[in-house]
C-alpha positions as CSV (number, residue, x, y, z in Angstrom):
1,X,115.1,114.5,57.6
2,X,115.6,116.3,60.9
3,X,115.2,114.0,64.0
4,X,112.3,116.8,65.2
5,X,110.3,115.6,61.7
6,X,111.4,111.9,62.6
7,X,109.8,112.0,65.8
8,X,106.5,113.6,65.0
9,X,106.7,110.6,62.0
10,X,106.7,108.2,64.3
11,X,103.5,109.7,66.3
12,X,101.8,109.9,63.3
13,X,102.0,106.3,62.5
14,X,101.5,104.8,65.8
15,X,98.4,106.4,66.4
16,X,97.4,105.3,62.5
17,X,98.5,101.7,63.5
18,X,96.5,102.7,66.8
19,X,93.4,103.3,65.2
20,X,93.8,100.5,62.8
21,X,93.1,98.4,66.2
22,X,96.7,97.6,66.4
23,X,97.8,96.4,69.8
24,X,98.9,98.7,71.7
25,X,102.2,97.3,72.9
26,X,103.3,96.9,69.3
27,X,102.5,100.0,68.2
28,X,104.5,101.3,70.7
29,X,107.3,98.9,70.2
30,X,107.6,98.9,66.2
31,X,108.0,102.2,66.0
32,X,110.3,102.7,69.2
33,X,112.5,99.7,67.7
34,X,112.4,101.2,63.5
35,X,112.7,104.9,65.0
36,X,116.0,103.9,67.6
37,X,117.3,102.1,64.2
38,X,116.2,105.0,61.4
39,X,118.6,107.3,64.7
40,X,121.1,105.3,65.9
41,X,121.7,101.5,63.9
42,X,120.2,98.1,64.4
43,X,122.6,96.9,66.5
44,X,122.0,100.0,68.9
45,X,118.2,99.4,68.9
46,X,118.6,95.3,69.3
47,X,120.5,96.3,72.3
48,X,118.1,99.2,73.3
49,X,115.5,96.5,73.5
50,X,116.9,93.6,75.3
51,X,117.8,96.3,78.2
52,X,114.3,97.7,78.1
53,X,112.6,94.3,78.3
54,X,115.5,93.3,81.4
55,X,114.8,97.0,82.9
56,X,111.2,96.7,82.9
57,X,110.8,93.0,83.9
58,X,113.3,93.9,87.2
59,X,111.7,97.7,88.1
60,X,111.0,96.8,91.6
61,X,108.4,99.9,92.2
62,X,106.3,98.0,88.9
63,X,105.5,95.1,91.2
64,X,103.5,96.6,92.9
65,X,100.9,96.7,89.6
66,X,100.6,92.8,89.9
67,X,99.9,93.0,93.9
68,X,97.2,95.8,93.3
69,X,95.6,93.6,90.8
70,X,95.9,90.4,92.8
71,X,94.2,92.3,95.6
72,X,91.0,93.7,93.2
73,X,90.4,90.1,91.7
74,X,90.8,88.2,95.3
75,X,88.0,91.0,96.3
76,X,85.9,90.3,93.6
77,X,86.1,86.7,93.8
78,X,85.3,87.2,97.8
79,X,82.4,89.1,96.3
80,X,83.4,92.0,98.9
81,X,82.0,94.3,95.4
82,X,78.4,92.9,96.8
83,X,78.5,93.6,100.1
84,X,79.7,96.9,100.2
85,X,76.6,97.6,96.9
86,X,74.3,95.8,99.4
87,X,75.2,97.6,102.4
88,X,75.0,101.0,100.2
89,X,71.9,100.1,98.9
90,X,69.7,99.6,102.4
91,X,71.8,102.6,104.0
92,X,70.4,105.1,100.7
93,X,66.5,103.2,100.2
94,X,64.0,105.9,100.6
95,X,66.0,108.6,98.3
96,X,64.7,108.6,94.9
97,X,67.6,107.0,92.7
98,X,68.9,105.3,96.0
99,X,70.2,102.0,93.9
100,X,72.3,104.5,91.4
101,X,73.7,106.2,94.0
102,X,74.4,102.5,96.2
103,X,76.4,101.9,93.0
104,X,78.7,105.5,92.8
105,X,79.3,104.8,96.7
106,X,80.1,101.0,96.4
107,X,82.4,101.6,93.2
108,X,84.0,104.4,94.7
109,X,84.7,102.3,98.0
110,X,85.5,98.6,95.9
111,X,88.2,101.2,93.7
112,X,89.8,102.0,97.2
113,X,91.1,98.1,97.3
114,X,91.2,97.5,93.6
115,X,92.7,100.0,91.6
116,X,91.4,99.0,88.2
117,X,88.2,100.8,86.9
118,X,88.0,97.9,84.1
119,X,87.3,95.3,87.1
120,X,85.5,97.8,88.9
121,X,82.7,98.2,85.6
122,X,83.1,94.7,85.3
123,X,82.1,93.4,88.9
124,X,79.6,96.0,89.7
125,X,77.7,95.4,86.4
126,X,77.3,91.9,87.1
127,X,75.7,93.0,90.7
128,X,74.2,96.5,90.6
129,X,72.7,95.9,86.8
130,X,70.4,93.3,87.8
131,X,69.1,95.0,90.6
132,X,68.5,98.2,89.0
133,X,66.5,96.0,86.3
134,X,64.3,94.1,88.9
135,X,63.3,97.8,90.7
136,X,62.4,98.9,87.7
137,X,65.0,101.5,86.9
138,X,65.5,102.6,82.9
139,X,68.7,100.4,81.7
140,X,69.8,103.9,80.6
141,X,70.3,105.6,84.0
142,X,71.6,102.1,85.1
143,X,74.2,101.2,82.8
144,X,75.3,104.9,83.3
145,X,75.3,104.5,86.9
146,X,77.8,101.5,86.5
147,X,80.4,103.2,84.1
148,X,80.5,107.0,86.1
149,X,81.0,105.2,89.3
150,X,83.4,102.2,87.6
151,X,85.9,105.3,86.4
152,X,86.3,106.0,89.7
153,X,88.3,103.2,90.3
154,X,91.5,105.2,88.2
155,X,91.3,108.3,91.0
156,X,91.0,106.9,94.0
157,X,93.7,105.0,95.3
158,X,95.5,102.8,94.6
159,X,95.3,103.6,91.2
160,X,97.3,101.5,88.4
161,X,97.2,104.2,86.1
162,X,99.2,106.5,89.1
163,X,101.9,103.7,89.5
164,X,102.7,103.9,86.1
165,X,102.9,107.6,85.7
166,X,104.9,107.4,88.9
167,X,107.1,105.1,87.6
168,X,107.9,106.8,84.0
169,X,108.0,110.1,85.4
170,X,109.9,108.8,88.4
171,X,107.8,110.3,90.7
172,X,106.7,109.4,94.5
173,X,103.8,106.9,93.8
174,X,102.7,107.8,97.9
175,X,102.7,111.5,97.1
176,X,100.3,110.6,94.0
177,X,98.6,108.7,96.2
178,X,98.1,111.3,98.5
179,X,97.1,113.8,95.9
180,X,94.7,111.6,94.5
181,X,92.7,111.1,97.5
182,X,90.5,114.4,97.7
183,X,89.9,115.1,94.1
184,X,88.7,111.1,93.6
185,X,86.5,112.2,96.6
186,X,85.3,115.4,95.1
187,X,84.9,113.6,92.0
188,X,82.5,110.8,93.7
189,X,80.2,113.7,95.3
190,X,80.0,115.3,91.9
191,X,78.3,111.9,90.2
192,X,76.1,111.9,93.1
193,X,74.9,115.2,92.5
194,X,74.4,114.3,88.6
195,X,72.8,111.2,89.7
196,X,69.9,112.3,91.7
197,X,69.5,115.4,89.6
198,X,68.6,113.1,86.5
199,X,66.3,110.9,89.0
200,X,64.6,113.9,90.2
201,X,64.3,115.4,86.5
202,X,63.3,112.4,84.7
203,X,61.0,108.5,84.9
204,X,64.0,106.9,84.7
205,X,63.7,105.6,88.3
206,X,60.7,104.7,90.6
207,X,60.3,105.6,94.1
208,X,61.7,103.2,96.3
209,X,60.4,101.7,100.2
210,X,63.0,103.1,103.2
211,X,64.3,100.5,105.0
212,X,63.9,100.9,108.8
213,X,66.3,103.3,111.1
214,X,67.9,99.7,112.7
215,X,68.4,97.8,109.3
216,X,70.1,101.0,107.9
217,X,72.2,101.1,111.3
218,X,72.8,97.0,110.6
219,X,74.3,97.6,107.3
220,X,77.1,99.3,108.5
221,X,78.3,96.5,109.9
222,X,78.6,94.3,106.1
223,X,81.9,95.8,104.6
224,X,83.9,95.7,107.7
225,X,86.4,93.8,105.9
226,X,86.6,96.5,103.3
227,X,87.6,98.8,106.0
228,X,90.4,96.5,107.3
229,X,92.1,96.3,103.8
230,X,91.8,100.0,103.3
231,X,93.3,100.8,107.0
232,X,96.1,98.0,105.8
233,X,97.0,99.5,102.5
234,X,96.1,103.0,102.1
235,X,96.5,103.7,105.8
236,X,99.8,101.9,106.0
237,X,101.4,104.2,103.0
238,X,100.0,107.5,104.3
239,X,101.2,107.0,108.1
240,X,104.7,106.4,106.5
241,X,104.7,102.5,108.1
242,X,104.3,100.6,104.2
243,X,105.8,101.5,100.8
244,X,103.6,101.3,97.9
245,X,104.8,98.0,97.4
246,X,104.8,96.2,100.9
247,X,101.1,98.2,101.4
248,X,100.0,95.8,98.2
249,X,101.8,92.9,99.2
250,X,100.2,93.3,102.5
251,X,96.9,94.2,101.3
252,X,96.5,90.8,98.8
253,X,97.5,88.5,101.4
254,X,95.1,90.3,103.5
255,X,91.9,90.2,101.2
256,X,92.6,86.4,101.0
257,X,93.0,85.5,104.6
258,X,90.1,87.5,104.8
259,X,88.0,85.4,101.9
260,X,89.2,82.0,103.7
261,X,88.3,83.4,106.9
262,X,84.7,84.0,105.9
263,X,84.0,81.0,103.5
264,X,83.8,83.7,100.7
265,X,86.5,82.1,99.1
266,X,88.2,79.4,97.9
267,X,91.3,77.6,96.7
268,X,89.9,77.1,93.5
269,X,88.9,81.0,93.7
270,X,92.3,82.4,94.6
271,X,93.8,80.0,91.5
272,X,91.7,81.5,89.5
273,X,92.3,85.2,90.9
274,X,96.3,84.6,90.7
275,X,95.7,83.3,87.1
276,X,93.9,86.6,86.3
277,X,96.3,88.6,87.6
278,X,99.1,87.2,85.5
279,X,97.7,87.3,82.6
280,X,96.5,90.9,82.7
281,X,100.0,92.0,84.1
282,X,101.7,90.6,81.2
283,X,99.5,92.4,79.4
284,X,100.0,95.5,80.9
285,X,103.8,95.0,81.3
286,X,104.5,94.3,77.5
287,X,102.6,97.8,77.0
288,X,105.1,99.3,79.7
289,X,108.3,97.5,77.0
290,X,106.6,99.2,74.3
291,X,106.2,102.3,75.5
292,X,109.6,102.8,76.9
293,X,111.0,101.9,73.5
294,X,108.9,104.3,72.5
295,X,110.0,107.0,74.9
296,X,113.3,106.3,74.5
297,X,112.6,107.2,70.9
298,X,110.8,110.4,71.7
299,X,113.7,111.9,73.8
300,X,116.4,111.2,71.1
301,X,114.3,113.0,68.6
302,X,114.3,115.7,71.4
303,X,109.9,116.5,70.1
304,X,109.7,117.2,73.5
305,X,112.0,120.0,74.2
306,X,111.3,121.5,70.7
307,X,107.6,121.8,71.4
308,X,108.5,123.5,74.6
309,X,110.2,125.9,72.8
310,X,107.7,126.4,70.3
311,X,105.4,127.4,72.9
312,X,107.4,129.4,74.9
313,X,108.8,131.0,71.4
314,X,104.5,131.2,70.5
315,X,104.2,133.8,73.7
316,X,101.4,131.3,75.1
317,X,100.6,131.4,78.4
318,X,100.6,128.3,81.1
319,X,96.8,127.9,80.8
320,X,96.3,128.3,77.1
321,X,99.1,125.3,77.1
322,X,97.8,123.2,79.5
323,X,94.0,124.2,78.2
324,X,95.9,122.6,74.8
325,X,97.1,119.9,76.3
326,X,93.4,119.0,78.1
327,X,91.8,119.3,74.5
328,X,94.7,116.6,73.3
329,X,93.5,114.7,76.1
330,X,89.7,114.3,75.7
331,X,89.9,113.1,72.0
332,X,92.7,110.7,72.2
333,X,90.5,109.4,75.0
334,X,87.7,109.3,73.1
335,X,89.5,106.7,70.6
336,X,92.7,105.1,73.0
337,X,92.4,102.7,76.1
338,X,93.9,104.9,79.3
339,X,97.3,102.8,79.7
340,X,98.3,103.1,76.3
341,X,97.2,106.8,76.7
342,X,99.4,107.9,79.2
343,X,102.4,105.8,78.2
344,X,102.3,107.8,74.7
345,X,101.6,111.0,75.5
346,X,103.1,111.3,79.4
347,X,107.1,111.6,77.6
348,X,105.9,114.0,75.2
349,X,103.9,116.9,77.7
350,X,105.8,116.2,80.7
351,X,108.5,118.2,79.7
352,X,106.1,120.9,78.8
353,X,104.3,121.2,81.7
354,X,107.2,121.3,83.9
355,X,108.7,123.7,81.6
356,X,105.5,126.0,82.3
357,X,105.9,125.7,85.9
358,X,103.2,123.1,86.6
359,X,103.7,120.0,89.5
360,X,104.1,116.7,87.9
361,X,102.1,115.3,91.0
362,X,99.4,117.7,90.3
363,X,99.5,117.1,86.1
364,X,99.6,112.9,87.4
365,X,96.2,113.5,88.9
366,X,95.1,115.5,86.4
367,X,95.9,112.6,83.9
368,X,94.5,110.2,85.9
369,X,90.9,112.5,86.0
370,X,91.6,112.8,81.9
371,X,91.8,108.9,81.6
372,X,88.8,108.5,83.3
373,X,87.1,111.5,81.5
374,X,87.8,108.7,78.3
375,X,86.6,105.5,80.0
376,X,83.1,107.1,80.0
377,X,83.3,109.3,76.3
378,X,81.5,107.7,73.7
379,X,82.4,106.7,71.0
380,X,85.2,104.0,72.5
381,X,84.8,104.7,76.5
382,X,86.3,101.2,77.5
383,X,83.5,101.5,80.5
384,X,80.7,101.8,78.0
385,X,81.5,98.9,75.8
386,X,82.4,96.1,79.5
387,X,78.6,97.1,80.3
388,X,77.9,96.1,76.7
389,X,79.6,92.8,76.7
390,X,78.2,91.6,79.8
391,X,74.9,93.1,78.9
392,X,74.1,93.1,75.6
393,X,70.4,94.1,75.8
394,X,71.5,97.5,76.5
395,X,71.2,99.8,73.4
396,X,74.4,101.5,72.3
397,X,72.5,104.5,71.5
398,X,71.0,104.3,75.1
399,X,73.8,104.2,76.7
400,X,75.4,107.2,74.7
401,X,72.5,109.2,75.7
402,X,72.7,108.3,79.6
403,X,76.7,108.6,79.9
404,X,76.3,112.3,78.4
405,X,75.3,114.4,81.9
406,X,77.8,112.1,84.1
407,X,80.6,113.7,82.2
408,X,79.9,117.0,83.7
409,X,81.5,116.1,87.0
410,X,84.5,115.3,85.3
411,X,84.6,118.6,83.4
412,X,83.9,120.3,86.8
413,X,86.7,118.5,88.5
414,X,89.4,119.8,86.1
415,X,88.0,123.2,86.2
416,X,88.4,122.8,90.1
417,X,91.7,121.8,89.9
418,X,93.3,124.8,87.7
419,X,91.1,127.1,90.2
420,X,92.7,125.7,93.5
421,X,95.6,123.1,92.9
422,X,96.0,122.8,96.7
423,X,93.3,120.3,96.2
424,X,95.5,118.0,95.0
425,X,98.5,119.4,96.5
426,X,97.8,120.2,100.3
427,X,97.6,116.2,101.3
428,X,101.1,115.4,100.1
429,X,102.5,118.1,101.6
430,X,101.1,117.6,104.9
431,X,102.1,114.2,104.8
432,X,105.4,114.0,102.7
C-alpha cells in the first residue's frame, strides 16, 4: 500500500469514527498513533507520542488559550455580557428589531474580551433570550439573533480558533489578530443588515418605545470596563507594547480586579471561573495532542504535497482550488465542531494554498469566517444546539428556519474577501 493510499485511509476513518460521535481528540490520536506505527514501528510512534504530549503541554505561545478563556468566563461571571446587552439595548430602542440588533452589537463587543463563540451563545442566551421573549419577539428571530451574533465571537479578536491556527501553521498570532479585525467588523454590519431586514419584512418583532435622547447618552457610560480590557489587550498587542500572551495575562487579571472592584464578582466566582477554564483547556489541549499526532501522520504520508500536485498537474486555477477547498469547508462544518475542524483539515490544505500563491494570514481568517459559517449551519451548528440546551422550548425546526437568512452575511463575507484580500491584509501590514 503506498503511503499516499495510507494517508487518505486514515482520513477516511477518522471522519467515520468522527461521525460515529467519537471524541474528537481520539479520533485524531488513534489514527495518528496506528498510522506513525502502520509507517514507521511502535516503538517510533510510542516515542512520537510522548514528545507530542511534552511539546504541546510546554508550547509557550498555547498559553495563551487558557488566559483568553480565563478572561471570557471572569467576564461572564462579572456579568459584563449584560451590561454591554443593556447598554446596547436602550442606545438602539425605537428601531424596529432594536433588542436583535442589542444582541449582534453586545456579542460582537463581549467576543472582543472572550474569544470563544461557545461562551459567547451561551451567556448571551441566558440574557438577551428572555428579554426578547418578554417584548414579545418570535423565539425564531430571537434564538437566531443569539447564534449569528454568538459566531462572532471566532472573528473578532482574540479569537481561540486564530491561536491555534497560528500555532500549527507557525504563524504571527498578532498579524492574525490584526487581519481579523476588519472582516469580524464587516461581518457584524452584515447581520445587522439581515437582522432588520427580516424585522422590517416580517411579524416577528413588535414595535418598540425609544428611550429618551439623555438615557440613550447615559448608557454609554455602562460598559466602560469593557473598553478598558479591550484598550489593555487588543490595544496592547496592536501598539507593539504586549505579546499575545502577556496581552491575555494582562487582560484576565484585569477583568478580575475589575469584578472585585465593582462587587460584580466574587471569590467564589473567580474559583469557579478558574475551574472552568481548566477544564475546558484540557479539553481543548488533548484535541491539540491528537491532532498533532495526526499531522505528524499526514506529512509522512506526504497527502499534502501529492494533492498539490494533483491540482497543479489538473491545470486548475487558484480560485477553482480554493472555491474547492470552501465547498470542503461548509459540509465538514455542517457535521464537525470548529476546533476539531481546523486541526484536521489545516495540515492537509495549507500546503495547497500556499502552493497556489495564497497568504496563510489571509486563508487563517478565511478559516476562522468558515468555522463560524458551521457554528450557525444546521444540521449540527454547535450555536444552534447551546440555544437548545439552555432553552429547550425552542423548536428545532424553528430555529432551522430562522438561522437560514443570517447565513447570507457569512457567504457575503467570503465573497468579499477573494474580491479584495486587502481587507484582511492592509491592517497587518500597516502595523507589522
Amino acid at each position: 500500500m503506498s503511503t499516499f493510499v495510507l494517508g487518505l485511509g486514515g482520513i477516511a476513518v477518522m471522519l467515520i469514527l468522527l461521525f460515529l460521535r467519537q471524541p474528537v481528540w481520539l479520533a485524531l490520536g488513534v489514527i495518528g498513533l496506528v498510522g506513525n506505527w502502520a509507517l514507521n514501528s511502535l516503538m517510533s510512534a510510542k516515542f512520537i507520542a510522548g514528545t507530542t504530549m511534552f511539546d504541546v503541554a510546554s508550547n509557550y505561545n498555547l498559553s495563551v488559550v487558557p488566559l483568553f478563556i480565563l478572561m471570557g468566563e471572569i467576564a461572564t461571571g462579572s456579568r459584563m455580557s449584560a451590561e454591554l446587552f443593556n447598554a446596547a439595548r436602550v442606545i438602539l430602542s425605537g428601531v424596529r428589531g432594536g433588542l436583535g440588533l442589542a444582541t449582534l452589537a453586545a456579542s460582537g463587543a463581549f467576543g472582543a474580551i472572550c474569544g470563544s463563540s461557545v461562551a459567547t451563545a451561551a451567556s448571551m442566551t441566558r440574557i438577551a433570550m428572555p428579554e426578547m421573549k418578554r417584548a414579545g419577539y418570535k423565539e425564531g428571530y430571537a434564538a437566531a439573533s443569539v447564534a449569528a451574533g454568538g459566531s462572532l465571537g471566532i472573528l473578532i479578536p482574540p479569537s481561540i480558533i486564530l491561536v491555534i491556527y497560528g500555532s500549527i501553521t507557525e504563524t504571527s498570532v498578532a498579524r492574525l489578530f490584526a487581519a481579523s479585525m476588519l472582516p469580524g467588523l464587516v461581518l457584524l454590519l452584515l447581520y445587522v443588515a439581515v437582522a432588520l431586514i427580516v424585522a422590517h419584512r416580517g411579524s416577528s418583532v413588535p414595535n418598540e418605545a425609544a428611550a429618551p435622547f439623555r438615557d440613550r447618552v447615559l448608557a454609554l457610560r455602562g460598559p466602560w470596563q469593557f473598553m478598558v480590557l479591550f484598550i489593555l489587550t487588543i490595544g496592547g498587542i496592536y501598539a507593539g507594547i504586549f505579546s499575545p500572551t502577556e496581552a491575555a495575562s494582562v487582560g484576565a487579571f484585569g477583568a478580575a480586579l475589575l469584578g472585585f472592584l465593582r462587587g460584580s464578582l466574587s471569590m467564589t466566582g473567580l474559583f469557579d471561573a478558574i475551574r472552568a477554564s481548566v477544564l475546558v483547556s484540557c479539553a481543548l489541549f488533548m484535541i491539540i495532542i491528537g491532532a498533532t499526532l495526526f499531522a505528524n501522520f499526514v506529512v509522512q504520508t506526504r497527502l499534502p504535497d501529492t494533492l498539490l500536485m494533483l491540482a497543479q498537474s489538473a491545470d486548475l486555477a487558484a480560485w477553482q482550488v480554493m472555491a474547492i477547498i470552501v465547498v470542503i469547508y461548509i459540509v465538514l462544518g455542517c457535521f464537525l465542531e470548529g476546533i476539531g475542524m481546523v486541526l484536521i483539515t489545516v495540515p492537509v490544505f495549507l500546503p495547497i494554498v500556499i502552493g497556489f500563491g495564497f497568504d496563510p494570514v489571509w486563508f487563517g481568517v478565511l478559516v476562522a469566517l468558515l468555522v463560524e459559517l458551521g457554528l450557525i449551519t444546521p444540521p449540527v451548528g454547535m450555536n444552534l444546539f447551546i440555544i437548545r440546551a439552555q432553552m429547550p422550548e425552542v423548536r428545532m425546526q424553528e430555529l432551522y428556519r430562522s438561522i437560514l437568512p443570517f447565513l447570507i452575511a457569512p457567504v457575503i463575507l467570503i465573497a468579499i474577501l477573494f474580491l479584495v484580500p486587502s481587507l484582511a491584509l492592509w491592517l497587518p501590514s500597516i502595523l507589522y
